[in-house]
C-alpha positions as CSV (number, residue, x, y, z in Angstrom):
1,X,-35.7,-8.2,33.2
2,X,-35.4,-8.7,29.5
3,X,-31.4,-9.6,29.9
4,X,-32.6,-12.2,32.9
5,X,-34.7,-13.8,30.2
6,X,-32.2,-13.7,27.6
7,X,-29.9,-15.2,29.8
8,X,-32.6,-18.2,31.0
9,X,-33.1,-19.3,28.0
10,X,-29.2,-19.5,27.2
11,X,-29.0,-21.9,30.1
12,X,-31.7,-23.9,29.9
13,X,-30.3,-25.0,26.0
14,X,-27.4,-26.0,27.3
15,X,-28.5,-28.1,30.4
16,X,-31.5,-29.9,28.1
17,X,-28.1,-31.2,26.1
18,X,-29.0,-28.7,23.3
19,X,-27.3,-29.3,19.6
20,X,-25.0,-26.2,20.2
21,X,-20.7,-25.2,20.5
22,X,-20.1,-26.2,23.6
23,X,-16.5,-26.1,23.8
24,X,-14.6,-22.4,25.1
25,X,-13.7,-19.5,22.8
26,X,-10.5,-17.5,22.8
27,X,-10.5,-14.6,20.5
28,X,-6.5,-14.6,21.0
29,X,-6.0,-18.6,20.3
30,X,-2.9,-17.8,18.0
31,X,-1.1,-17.3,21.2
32,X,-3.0,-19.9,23.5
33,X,-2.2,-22.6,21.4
34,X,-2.3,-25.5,24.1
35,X,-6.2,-24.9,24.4
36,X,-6.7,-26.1,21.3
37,X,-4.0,-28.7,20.6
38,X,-1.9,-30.8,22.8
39,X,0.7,-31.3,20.2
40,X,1.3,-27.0,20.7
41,X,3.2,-28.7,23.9
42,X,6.7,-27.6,23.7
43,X,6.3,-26.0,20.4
44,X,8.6,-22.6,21.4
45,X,11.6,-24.7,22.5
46,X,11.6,-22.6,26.0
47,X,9.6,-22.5,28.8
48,X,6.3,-20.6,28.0
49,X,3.4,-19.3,30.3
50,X,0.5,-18.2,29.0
51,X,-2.4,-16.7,31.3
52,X,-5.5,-15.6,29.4
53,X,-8.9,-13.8,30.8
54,X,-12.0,-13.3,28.8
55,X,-15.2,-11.6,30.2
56,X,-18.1,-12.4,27.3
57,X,-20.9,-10.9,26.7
58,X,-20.5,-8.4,28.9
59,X,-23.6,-6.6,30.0
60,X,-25.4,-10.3,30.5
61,X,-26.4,-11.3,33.5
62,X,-24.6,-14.8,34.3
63,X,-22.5,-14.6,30.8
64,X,-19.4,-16.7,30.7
65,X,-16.3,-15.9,32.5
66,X,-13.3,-17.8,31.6
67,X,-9.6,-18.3,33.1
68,X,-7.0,-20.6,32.0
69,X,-3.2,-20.7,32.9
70,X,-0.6,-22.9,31.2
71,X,3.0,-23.5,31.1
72,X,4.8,-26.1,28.6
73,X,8.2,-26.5,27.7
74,X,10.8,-29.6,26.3
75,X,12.9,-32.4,27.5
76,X,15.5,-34.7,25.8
77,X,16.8,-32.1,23.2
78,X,13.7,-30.3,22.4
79,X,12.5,-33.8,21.1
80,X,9.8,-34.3,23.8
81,X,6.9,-31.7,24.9
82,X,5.3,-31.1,28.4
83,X,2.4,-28.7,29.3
84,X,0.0,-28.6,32.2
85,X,-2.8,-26.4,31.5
86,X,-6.0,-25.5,34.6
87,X,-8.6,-24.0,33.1
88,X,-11.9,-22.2,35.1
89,X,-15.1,-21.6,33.4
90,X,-18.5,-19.8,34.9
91,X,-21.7,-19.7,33.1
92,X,-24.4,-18.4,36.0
93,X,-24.8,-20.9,38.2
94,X,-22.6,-23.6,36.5
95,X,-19.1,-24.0,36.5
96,X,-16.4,-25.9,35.2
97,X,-13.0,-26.6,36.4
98,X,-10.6,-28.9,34.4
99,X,-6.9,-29.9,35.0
100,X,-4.8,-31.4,31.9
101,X,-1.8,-32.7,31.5
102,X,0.0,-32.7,27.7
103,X,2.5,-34.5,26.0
104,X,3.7,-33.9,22.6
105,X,6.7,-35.8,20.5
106,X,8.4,-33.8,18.1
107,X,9.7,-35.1,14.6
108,X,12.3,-33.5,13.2
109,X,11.9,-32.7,9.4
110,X,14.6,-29.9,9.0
111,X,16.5,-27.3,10.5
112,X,13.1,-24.8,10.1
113,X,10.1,-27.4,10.4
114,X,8.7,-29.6,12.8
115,X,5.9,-32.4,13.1
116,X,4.4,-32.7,16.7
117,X,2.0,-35.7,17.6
118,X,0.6,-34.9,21.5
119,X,-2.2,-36.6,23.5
120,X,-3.4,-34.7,27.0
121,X,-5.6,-36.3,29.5
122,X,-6.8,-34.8,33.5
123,X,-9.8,-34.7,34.6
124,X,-13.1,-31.8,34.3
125,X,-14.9,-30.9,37.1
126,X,-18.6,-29.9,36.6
127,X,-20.6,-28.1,39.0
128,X,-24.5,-26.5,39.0
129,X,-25.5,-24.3,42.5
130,X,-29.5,-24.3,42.0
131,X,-29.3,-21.2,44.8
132,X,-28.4,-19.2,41.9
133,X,-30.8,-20.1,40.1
134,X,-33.4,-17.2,39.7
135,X,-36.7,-19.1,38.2
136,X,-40.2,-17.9,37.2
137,X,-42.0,-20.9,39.5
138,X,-40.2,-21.7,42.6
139,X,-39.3,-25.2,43.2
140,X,-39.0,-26.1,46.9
141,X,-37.4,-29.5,46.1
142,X,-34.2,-27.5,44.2
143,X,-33.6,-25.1,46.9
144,X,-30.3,-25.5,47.9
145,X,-29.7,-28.2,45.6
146,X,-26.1,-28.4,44.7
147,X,-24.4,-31.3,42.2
148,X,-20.7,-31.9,41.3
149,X,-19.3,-34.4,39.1
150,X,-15.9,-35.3,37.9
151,X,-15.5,-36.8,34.4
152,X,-11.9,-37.4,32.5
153,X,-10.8,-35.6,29.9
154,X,-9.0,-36.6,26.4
155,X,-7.8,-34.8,23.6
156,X,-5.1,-35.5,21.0
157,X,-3.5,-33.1,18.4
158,X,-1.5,-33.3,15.1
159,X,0.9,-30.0,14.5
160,X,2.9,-29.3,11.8
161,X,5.3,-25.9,12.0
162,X,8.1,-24.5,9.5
163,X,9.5,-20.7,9.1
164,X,6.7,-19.5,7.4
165,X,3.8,-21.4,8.0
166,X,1.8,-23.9,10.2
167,X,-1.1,-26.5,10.2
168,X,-3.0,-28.1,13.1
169,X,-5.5,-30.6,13.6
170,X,-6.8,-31.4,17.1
171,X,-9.9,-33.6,19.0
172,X,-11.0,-31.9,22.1
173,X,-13.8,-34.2,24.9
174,X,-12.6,-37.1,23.1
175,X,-14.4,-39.4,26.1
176,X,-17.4,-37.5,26.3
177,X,-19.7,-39.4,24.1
178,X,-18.8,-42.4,26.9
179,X,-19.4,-40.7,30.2
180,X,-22.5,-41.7,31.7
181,X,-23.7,-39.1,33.8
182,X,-26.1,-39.5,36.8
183,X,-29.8,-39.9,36.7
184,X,-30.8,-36.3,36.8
185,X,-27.8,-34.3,37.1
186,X,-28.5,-31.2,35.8
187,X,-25.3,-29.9,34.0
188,X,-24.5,-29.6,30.4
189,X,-23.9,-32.8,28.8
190,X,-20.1,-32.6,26.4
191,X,-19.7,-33.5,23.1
192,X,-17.2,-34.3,21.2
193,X,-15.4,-31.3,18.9
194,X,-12.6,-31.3,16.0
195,X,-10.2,-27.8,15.7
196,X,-8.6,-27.4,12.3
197,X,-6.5,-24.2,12.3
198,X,-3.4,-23.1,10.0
199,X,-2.1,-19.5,9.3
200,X,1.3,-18.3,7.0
201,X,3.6,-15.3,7.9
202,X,4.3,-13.0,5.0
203,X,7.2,-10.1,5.3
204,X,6.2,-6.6,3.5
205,X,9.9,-5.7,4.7
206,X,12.0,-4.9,6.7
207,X,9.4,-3.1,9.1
208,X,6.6,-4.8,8.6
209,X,5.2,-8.4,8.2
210,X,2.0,-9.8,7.8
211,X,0.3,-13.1,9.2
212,X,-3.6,-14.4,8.3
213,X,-5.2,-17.4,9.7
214,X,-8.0,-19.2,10.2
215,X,-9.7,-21.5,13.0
216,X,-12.4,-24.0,11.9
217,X,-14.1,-25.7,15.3
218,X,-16.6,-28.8,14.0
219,X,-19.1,-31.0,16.7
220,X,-20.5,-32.7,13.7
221,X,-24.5,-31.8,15.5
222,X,-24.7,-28.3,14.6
223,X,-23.1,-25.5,12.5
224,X,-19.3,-25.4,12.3
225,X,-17.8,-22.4,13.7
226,X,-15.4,-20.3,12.0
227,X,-12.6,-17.6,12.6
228,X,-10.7,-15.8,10.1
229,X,-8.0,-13.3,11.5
230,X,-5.2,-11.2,10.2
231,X,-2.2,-9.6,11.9
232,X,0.2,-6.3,10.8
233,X,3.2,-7.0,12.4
234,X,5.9,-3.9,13.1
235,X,9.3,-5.2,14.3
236,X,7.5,-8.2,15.8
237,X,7.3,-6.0,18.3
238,X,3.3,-4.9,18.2
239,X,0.9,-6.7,16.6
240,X,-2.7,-5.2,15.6
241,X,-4.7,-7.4,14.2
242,X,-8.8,-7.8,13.5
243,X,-11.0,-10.9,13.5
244,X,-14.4,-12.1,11.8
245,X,-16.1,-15.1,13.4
246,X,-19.4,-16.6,12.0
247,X,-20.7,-19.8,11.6
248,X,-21.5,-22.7,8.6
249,X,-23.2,-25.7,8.0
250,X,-20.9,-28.3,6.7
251,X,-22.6,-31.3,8.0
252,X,-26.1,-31.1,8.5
253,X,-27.5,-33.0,11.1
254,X,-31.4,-32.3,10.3
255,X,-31.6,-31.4,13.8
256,X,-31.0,-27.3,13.3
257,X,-33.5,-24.6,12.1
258,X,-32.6,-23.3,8.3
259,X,-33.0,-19.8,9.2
260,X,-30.6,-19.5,12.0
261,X,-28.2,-16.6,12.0
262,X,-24.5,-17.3,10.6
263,X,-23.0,-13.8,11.9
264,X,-21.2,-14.0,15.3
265,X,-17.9,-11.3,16.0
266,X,-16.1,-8.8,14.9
267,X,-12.9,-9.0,16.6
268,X,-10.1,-6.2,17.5
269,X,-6.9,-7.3,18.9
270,X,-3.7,-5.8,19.6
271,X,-0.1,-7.7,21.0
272,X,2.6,-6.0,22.4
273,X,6.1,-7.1,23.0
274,X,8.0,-5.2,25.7
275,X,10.4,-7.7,25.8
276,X,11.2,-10.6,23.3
277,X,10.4,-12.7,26.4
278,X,7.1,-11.0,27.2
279,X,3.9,-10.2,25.9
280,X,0.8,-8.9,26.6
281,X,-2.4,-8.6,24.6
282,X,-5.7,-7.5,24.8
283,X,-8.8,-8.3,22.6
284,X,-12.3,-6.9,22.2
285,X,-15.3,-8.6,20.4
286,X,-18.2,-6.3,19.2
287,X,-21.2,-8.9,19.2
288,X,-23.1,-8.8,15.7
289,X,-25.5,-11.9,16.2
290,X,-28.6,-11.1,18.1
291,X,-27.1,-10.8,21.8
292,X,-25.7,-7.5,20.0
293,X,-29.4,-6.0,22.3
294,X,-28.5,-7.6,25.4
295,X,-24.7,-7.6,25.7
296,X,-21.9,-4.8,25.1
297,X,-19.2,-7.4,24.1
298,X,-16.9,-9.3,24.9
299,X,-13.0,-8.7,26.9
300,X,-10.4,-10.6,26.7
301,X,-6.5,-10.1,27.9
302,X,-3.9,-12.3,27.9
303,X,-0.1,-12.7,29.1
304,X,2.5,-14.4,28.0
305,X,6.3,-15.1,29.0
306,X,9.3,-17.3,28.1
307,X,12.2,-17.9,29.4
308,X,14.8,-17.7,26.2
309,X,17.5,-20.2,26.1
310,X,20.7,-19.7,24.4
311,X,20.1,-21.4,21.3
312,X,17.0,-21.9,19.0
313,X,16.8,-24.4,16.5
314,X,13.5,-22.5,15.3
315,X,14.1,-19.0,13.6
316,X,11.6,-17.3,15.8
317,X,9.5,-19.4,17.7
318,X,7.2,-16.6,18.7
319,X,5.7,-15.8,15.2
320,X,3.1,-18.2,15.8
């Protein structure tokens, strides 16, 4: 009973349009770069899939449930990027379905570095079934009640990547603040949110390298979310690496509470390389906000294969 309430009250704040994240969390984002920035299109110079799971909160009744598949490669001498990216996400009784296109030029600084400028646009699907719907007092006139809208979708990226190091900059739900939405429909209204993310790889030796970075996720109506990961890389082969993810307020919008929690995640992940055209990588979140007494974490495994062509003009596209 006490995780059903938890997970009420989760819901409700988001379909009253509450000042909260909105937008989906991947623990392993270094490698699922296309959710976050269209400009990530063709990045790898080869044809890349990438197919990530993540189970959150496990343990919650109705917690999200998230699938996305992409695949993006290049055109025109590795000067143009192209991506395609369906993504599936179940919260309870609402879901959300989306379908994006991505295009991404690339500019050519040197041999080593690139400058990518990409724009993606589709189309999000949002749907409530009210038979799910377990609530306290019955209401006869939701029984059955199911709604479905479709809404387009914007983003646009900046990406900048050399040998050693990278820099992005991303706007995700560009349109939302301009969808009007029907009179009572009774899914979670989007908002607008700004990625930064960057991250360096340093060598140890011959064995071993080292790669840190961080992900900063900003809606400019509540606390900014941020992730700060490290990697300890062997042979580029396997990759362990461990995450912290909490929260700030860098724009206050005099809307939040002072004394809310900043603590989120503490992250575990681990990469493996069987091939240099195939990964796979899991990812486990121990929760250390307050769902920590309701929910035994979060799962998350991903995939990830390219085909190699002949010759790279990157040094090793895979590093990031």
């Amino acid at each position: 009973m006490k995780k059903q309430i938890y997970f009420l009250f989760l819901f409700v704040m988001a379909c009253l349009k509450s000042y909260a994240q909105q937008d989906i969390q991947f623990s392993q984002y270094i490698f699922n770069g296309l959710s976050l920035n269209p400009a990530y299109a063709g990045y790898k110079e080869a044809t890349n899939f990438t197919l990530t799971y993540r189970n959150q909160w496990t343990g919650l009744t109705g917690a999200p449930v998230t699938t996305t598949a992409s695949i993006d490669g290049t055109i025109r001498d590795n000067s143009i990027g192209i991506g395609f990216t369906v993504l599936d996400d179940n919260l309870g009784p609402q879901s959300t379905l989306s379908a994006l296109g991505s295009l991404a030029y690339k500019l050519r600084i040197n041999e080593r570095s690139r400058l990518s400028f990409g724009v993606s646009a589709g189309v999000d699907n949002y749907k409530l079934d009210a038979t799910q719907l377990n609530t306290i007092t019955p209401d006869p006139s939701k029984a059955g009640f199911l709604a479905s809208q479709f809404r387009p979708d914007l983003q646009f990226g900046l990406f900048f990547a050399s040998e050693h190091y990278f820099i992005g900059l991303s706007g995700l739900d560009l349109l939302a603040n301009y969808s009007n939405y029907a009179p009572g429909f009774f899914v979670i209204r989007r908002n607008r949110h700004y990625y930064f993310h960057a991250g360096a790889i340093f060598p140890i030796n011959e064995s071993f390298s080292i790669k840190p970075s961080f992900l900063i996720k900003e809606d400019f109506l509540s606390p900014a979310n941020l992730d700060i990961n490290t990697f300890l890389i062997w042979h580029r082969k396997i990759w362990l690496g461990a995450s912290v993810r909490s929260s700030f307020n860098a724009f206050n919008s005099g809307t939040l509470q002072t004394n809310l929690s900043t603590s989120d995640a503490f992250s575990v992940l681990v990469e493996y390389f069987p091939s240099p055209n195939l990964r796979i990588g899991y990812s486990y979140d121990y929760t250390t906000s307050h769902l920590q007494e309701v929910s035994s974490g979060s799962h998350e495994i991903s995939i990830g294969y390219f085909f190699r062509k002949q010759r790279y003009s990157m040094l090793s596209p895979r590093l990031f």
